[in-house]
Structure formats: C-alpha cells, structure tokens
C-alpha positions in Angstrom: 75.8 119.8 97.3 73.9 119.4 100.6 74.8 117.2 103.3 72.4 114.7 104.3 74.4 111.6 106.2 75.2 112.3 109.9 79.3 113.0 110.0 81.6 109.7 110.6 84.8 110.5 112.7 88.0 108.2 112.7 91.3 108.6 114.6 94.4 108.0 112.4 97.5 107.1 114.2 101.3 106.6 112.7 100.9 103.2 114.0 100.0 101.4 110.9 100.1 102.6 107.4 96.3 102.4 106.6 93.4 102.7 108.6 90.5 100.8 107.3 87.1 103.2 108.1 84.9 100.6 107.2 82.8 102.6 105.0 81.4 101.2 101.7 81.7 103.8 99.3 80.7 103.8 95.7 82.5 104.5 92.6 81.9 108.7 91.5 80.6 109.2 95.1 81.5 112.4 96.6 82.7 112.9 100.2 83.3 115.9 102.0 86.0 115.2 104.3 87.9 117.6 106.9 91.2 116.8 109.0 92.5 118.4 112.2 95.3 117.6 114.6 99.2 116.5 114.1 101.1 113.7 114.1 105.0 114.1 115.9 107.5 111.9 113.9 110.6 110.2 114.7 112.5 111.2 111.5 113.5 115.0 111.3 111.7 114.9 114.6 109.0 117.4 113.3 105.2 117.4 113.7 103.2 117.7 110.9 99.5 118.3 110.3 97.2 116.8 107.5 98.7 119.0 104.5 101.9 117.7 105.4 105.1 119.3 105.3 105.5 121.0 102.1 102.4 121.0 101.3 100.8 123.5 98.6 97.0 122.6 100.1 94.5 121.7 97.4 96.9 120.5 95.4 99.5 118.1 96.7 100.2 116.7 100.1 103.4 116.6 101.8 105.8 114.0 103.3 103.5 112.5 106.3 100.2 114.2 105.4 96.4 112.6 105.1 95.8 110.4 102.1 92.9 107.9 100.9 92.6 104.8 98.5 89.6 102.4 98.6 90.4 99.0 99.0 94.4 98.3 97.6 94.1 101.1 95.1 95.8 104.3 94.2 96.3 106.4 97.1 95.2 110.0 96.7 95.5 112.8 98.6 93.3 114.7 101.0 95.0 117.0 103.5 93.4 118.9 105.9 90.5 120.7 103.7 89.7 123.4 106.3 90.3 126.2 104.5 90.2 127.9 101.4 92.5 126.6 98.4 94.3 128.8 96.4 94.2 129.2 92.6 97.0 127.5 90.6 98.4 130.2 89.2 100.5 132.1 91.3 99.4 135.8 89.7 95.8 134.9 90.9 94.4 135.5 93.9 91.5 133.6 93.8 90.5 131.2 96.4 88.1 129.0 96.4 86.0 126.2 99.0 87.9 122.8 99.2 85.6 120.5 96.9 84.5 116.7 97.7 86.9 114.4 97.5 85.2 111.4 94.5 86.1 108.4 95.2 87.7 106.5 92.2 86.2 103.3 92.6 83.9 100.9 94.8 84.9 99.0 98.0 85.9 100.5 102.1 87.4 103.8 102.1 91.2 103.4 103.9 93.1 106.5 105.3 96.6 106.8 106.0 99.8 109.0 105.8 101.9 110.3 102.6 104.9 108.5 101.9 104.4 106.5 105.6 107.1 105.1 108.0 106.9 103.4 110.9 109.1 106.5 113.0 105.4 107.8 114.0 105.3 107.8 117.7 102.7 110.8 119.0 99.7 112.2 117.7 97.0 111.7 115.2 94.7 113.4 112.8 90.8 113.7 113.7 88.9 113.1 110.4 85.4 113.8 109.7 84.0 112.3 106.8 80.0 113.2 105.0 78.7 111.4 102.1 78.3 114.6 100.1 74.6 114.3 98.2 73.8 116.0 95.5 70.7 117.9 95.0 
C-alpha cells in the first residue's frame, strides 16, 4: 500500500467520550493510523498511552487506550500502532508492521478511549491518520 493523501492530525482529550474527526470514510477503506502521547487519569491515578494499560498491542487495547467506530457503530480498537506487533503465539518470535486499520462501514470516522470515564483530567493522544491507497 502507498500513501497518497497528505496526513490528518487530531488531538483526543479525556474530556468527552468521542471525538468526531470529521472524515468521511468508506466502507472496506483502509487507514493507516499512528498514536503518540498519554492521557493522566483520575481513577488509579495512572497515565496511560494509546495501547492502554494492559495492553497486548496488535491485538487488544487496554482500559483507557485509543479506539475508533464510524458514526454510532461498533467501536474497535487502534492503539498506538508505532511499532512492530508481535505474533500470536507466544513460541513465535515473529513480528510483523502494524497493518491498516479497514473501516467497517461508511459515515465520519470518531475516536475516543477504551472503556471511557469522565476521571480524565491531563493529557491527550496525537493521532495521525492516511487514507491508505492501494496500488
């Protein structure tokens, strides 16, 4: 995949629970997104970064950790996506580039937090999103 579309950044804050990005994206349509920064929250009075805490990145996010839906839909998860994910099976060492993230239907793309509560109160995640085109 090549990336053609100049790189959209948002600013997600523990304010409110979803962020809309107003993007239109299309059912199938591949993203390439990336997440950096942390967000400090009340409850347990930890900071946490994209993957969230307890994260196993590439394959579920943790408590307070980045997550998409497009328009009222299933939320699904998106982390950080900054470095490599490992294999599934824990024998394996096998690593591999995060993929796109395919969005599962067509309306705005919304970001927010995992399992969100409104304890947020510093912080914020800095997330650049491509329209991922295939060539």
């Amino acid at each position: 995949m090549n990336v053609d579309q100049p790189a959209r950044v948002f600013h997600v804050e523990p304010s409110q629970e979803w962020m809309d990005t107003g993007l239109t994206v299309r059912r199938d349509e591949c993203l390439s997104i990336t997440a950096t920064g942390a967000v400090r929250w009340t409850a347990g009075a930890q900071s946490v970064g994209p993957d969230g805490l307890g994260a196993y990145p590439g394959w579920n996010i943790g408590r307070g950790g980045l997550v998409g839906r497009v328009d009222g839909g299933k939320a699904f998860d998106i982390g950080a996506r900054t470095t490599q994910f490992r294999s599934r099976n824990l024998r394996s060492r096998a690593t591999y580039p995060p993929p796109p993230v395919r969005m599962p239907a067509d309306g705005h793309l919304w970001l927010g937090f995992n399992r969100f509560t409104r304890l947020g109160t510093a912080g914020s995640f800095e997330v650049t999103v491509t329209r991922a085109v295939k060539r």
